[in-house]
C-alpha positions, 0 to 999 in steps of 0.5 A, a space after each residue: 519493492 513494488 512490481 515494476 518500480 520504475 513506475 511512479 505510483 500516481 503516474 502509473 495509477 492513472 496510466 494503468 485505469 485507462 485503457 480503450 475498447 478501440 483496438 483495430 481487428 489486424 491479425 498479429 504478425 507471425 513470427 517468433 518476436 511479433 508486433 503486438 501493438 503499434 502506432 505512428 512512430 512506434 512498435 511494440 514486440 511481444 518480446 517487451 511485453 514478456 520481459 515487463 510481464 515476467 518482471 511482475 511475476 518475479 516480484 510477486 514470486 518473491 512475495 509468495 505470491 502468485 497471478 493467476 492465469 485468468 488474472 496474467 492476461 488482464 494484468 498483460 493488457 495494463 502493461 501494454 496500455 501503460 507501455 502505448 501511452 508512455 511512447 505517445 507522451 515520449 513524442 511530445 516530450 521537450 528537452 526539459 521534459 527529459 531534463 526533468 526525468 534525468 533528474 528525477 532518476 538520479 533521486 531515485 536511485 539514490 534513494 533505492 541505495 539508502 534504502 537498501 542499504 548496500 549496492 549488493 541489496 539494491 543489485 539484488 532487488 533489481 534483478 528480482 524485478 529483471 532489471 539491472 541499475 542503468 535499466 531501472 534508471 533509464 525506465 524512471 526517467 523516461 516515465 517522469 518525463 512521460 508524467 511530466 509532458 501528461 500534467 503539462 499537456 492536460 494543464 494540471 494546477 494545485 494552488 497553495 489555497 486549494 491544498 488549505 482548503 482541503 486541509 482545513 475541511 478534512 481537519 479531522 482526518 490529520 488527528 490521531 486520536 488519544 491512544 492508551 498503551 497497556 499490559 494485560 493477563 488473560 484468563 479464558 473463560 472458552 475453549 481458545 480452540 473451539 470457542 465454547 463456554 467452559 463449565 461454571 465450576 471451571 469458569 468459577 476456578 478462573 475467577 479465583 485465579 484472576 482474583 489471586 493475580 490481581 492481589 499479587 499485582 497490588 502487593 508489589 509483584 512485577 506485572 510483566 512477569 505475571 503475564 509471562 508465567 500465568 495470561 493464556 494470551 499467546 500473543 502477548 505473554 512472552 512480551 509481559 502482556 503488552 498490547 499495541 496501543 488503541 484508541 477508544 472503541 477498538 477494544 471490548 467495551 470493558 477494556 475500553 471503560 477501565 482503560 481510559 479511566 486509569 492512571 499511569 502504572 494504575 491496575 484495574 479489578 478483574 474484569 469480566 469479558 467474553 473470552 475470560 477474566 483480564 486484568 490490565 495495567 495502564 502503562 501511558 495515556 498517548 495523548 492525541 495529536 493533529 499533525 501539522 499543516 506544512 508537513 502534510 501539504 506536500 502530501 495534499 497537492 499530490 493528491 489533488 493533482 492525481 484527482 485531476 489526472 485521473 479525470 482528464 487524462 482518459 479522454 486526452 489518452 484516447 484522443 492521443 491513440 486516435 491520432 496516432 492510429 494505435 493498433 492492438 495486433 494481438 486478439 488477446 490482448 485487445 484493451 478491456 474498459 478500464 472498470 473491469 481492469 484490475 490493479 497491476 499490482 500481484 
């Protein structure tokens, strides 16, 4: 679960990169519950700052993760940026605009269920976040809504042609390449701990293990279990050898040469690399693949929807605070450039 996933992750990537250095110099208002932040029409309380705060630190706790203290504070100024634009986009949300979060809120729920699997899984991921179901709920729609009166505002448009065009000149980038997917045996010619070169009479030893190997694997012998009684690959032995499929250049040079030049269920000579003796065996040649048009286009159009956001919505946003008269009450929490502002994310 993402912290605070209520938040859309294009609408939020935006939201959170913006933040304005014109924060008024009001002392904060003393009392157990201040006002951090304020505008036309709205308030926040340092409440609402805690409670989002301690939601993202409770989702990072149970990532074993931890925000540091220096980080908390800049990760407290996203947050209350992100909470002063969403009250100004709000005004100016029509009915539809709230239609179109109600909506959208209701997919979202049904899809964190089928996600989760069971009502209990979904309750219990929400309160890590310090959300119950209507909460999470109503924060979504709310922040659709705030998303949808942002494009409409700023007249963001994605053309059937501009999502060809871009598809089309980054052709390149939906190819998977061809992929090879081996078992292999393993025998160190280097210390695994240390790294060091072993003795030539040890290394010479190996040699004469790997070769054995290899003549067994020729005369019938199931690979698998070789590499299971015999490859020093730690990572691999106990599944027969068998590595994650690669493409060419991901491996040593020698790997790579012996693996695209065999046939299926073909096994090669031992060959000699930096670490030991291996021997491989070609399971399958993946070959390579573009993925298809209409299914990255959805993809795409986001994509260069969130390119044209994130270059109008500053000056929008700040022109939005200016009229609103926003002020930041709390000296620490006065809203840093956006350069200098880290991911929300723990």
């Amino acid at each position: 679960m993402k912290a605070r996933m209520i938040f859309p992750t294009m609408f939020a990537a935006v939201l959170c990169a913006f933040a304005t250095a014109q924060a008024a110099d009001t002392n904060a208002v003393t009392s157990s519950n201040p006002t951090v932040a304020r505008g036309n029409g709205f308030e926040i309380k340092r409440g609402e700052l805690d409670e989002a705060m301690a939601g993202v630190n409770r989702v990072a706790a149970s990532k074993n993760q931890v925000i540091s203290p220096e980080n908390q504070i800049i990760v407290e100024r996203q947050i209350l940026s992100q909470m002063i634009n969403n009250r100004l986009l709000l005004a100016k949300a029509t009915d539809a605009d709230r239609a179109a979060g109600t909506n959208a809120a209701k997919l979202h729920m049904t899809a964190l269920l089928e996600n989760y699997g069971s009502v209990d899984e979904l309750n219990k991921q929400l309160l890590i976040a310090g959300e119950t179901p209507e909460e999470e709920r109503s924060k979504y729609a709310d922040q659709i809504a705030a998303q949808t009166v942002l494009l409409r505002e700023l007249k963001i448009s994605v053309s059937d042609d501009d999502v060809k065009k871009f598809y089309d000149s980054h052709i390149s980038g939906f190819e998977t390449p061809e992929m090879a997917r081996v078992s292999h045996i393993l025998i160190f010619t280097v210390d695994p701990v240390t790294g060091s070169t072993l003795p030539s009479d040890e290394q010479q030893v190996r040699r004469n293990r790997a070769e054995g190997l290899l003549k067994a694997a020729r005369s019938g012998a199931d690979f698998a279990t070789l590499a299971k009684q015999y490859s020093e690959d730690a990572g691999s032995k106990d599944n027969g050898g068998m590595l994650l499929p690669f493409p060419r250049g991901q491996m040593a040079p020698e790997i790579d040469a012996a693996a695209f030049s065999l046939t299926n269920n073909q096994v090669s000579e031992v060959i000699s690399t930096a670490i030991g003796y291996q021997i491989i065996k070609l399971l399958e040649k993946i070959p390579s693949k573009k993925t298809g048009y209409l299914s990255e286009a959805p993809k795409i159009k986001d994509f260069l929807m969130q390119q044209q956001t994130q270059r109008l919505a500053p000056p929008y946003l700040e022109g939005l605070r200016a009229a609103a008269g926003v002020e930041i009450l709390d000296p620490n929490l006065k809203i840093v450039p956006a350069a200098t502002v880290a991911p929300a994310n723990p």
